[in-house]
N, C-alpha and C positions, 0 to 999 in steps of 0.2 A: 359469540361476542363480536361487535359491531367492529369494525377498524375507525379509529381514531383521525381526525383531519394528519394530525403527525404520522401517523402508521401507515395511513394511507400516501403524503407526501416522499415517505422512504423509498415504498414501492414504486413511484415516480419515476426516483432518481438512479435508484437502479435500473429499471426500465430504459430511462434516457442513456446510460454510462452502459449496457449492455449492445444499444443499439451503434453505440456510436464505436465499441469495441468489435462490431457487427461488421460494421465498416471502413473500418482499418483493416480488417481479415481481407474484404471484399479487394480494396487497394493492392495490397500487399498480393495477392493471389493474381492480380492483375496486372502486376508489374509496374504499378503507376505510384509508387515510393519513392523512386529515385531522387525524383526533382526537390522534395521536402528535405531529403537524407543528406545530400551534396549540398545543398543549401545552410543547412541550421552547421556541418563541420566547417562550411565558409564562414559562418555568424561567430561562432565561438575562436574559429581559428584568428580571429581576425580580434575579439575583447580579450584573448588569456594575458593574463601577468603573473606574475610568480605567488604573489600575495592569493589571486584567486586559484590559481592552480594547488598551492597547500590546501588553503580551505577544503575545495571538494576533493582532495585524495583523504583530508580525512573526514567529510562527510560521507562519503561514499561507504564507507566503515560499519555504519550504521543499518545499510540493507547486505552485508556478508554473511552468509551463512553460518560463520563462525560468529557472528555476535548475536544474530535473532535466535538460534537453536539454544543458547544456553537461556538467554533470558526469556524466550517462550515457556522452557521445560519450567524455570525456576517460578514463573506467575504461576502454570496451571497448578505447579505443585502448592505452592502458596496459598492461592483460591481455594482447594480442594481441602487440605488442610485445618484452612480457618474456619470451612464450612460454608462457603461462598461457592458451591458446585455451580452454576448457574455460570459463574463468572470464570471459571473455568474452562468449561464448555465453549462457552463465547472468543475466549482466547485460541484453544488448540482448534479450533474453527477457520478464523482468521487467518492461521500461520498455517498449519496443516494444509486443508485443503488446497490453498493458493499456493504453495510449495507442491504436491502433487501435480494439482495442473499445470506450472509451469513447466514440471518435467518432464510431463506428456507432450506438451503441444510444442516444446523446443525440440525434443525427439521428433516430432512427427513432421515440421516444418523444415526442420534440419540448417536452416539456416545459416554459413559461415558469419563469422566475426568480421566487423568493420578492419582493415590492414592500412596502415600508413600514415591513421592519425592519434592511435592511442600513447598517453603521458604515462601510462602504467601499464606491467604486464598483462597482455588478453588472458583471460579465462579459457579454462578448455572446454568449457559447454560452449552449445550453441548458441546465438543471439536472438531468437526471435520465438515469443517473444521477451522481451527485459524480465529477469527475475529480480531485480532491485525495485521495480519500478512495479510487479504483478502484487510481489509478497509483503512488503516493508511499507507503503502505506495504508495499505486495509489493517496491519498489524498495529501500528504507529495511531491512527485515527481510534480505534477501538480501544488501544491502550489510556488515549488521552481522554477518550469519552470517559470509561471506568475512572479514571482519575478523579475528571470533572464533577461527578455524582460521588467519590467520596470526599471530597471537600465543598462543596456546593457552599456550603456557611462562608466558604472562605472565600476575600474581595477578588482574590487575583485568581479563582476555577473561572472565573469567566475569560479569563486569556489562553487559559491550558488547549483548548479546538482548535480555535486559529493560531497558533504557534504552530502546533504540530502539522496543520497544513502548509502552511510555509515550508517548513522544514520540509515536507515528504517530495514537496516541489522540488525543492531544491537537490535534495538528493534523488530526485527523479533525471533531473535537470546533468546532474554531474554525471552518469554516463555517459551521456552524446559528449558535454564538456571535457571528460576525458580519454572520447575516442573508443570506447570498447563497444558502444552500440551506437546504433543507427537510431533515428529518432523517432519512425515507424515503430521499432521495440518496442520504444520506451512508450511512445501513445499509448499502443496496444496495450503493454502490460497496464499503463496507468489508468484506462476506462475499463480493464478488467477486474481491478484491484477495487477500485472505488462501486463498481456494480456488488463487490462481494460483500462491501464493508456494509452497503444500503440495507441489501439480503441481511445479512447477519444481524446489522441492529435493529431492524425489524422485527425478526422473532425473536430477541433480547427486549426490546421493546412491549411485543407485545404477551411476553411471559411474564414481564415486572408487572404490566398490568391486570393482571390474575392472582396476581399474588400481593397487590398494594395492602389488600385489606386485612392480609393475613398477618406481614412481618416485615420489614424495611428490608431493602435486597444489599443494601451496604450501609452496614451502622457509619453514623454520623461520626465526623472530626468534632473531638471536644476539646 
């Protein structure tokens, strides 16, 4: 089966978000971080206000371990249940995997935590690189894609992608804003995250496409 301009565009972009997570590695192992790092804590230290500072403590909420674990277990089981395995698959994909790897490569990088500008308690894992910023947007994008496609009928599935990318942004964004990581991490993790999401709806992609003629992959909103 041929690869589709879209299916082929995916592979692009993963491509592009791998090489560029390629080269944050490269940076980073080079010691030529600093000046990005000390810079964007000058950027933020310099816009907080109490208003934005609530905001991202509790966006930040959103890529915790304690909130994606529960709602990860609670879709695959959902999916699997309703008979949607496919869309199951795709989910513990996203979250899994990208949880795995960040725990290796923060283990193996071993990186200490940013000191002296965090608004909330440090983490006791390592910082590098960002586990809010590897695991919770490929999570978050995939969730909003699956959304997208079961209401598709509906005017406002067309705002459910870009929301959600905002959003991952942003809570990509409020680690450095609240000091617990460097903004190396957070790149790193976020051209990680987004190479996996490419990979991942790629072969979601192009398994729907095998299966068009057979059975809808998500009954319609009626």
């Amino acid at each position: 089966m041929k690869w589709t301009a879209k299916e082929s565009g995916l592979i692009v972009c993963g491509i592009v978000f791998a090489v560029l997570g390629a080269w944050m590695f490269r940076q980073y192992i080079a010691g030529e971080v600093a000046g990005m790092d000390q810079a964007a804590f000058a950027f933020f230290a310099d816009v907080r206000s109490e208003a934005a500072t609530t905001f991202f403590q509790m966006l930040t909420l959103l890529g915790n371990a304690t909130t994606l674990a529960p709602l990860g277990v609670v879709l695959v089981a959902a999916f699997f249940f309703k008979g949607h395995k496919l869309e199951a698959v795709v989910v513990l994909l996203t979250l899994g995997v990208s949880e795995v790897a960040n725990e290796l490569l923060k283990l193996m990088f071993a990186r200490p935590r940013p000191s002296g500008f965090n608004l909330i308690e440090l983490p006791d894992s390592f910082s590098f690189p960002s586990g809010h910023a590897m695991i919770a947007p490929c999570f978050y994008l995939m969730l909003a894609l699956l959304i997208a496609r079961w209401y598709q009928e509906k005017s406002w599935s067309a705002y459910i992608q870009p929301i959600a990318l905002v959003v991952v942004v942003l809570l990509a964004a409020s680690r450095v804003y609240l000091g617990v990581h460097y903004l190396s991490d957070v790149l790193t993790g976020f051209c990680l995250s987004l190479c996996w999401y490419f990979l991942v709806r790629w072969g979601y992609e192009r398994r729907l496409g095998r299966r068009d003629s057979v059975v809808d992959p998500i009954p319609q909103s009626r």
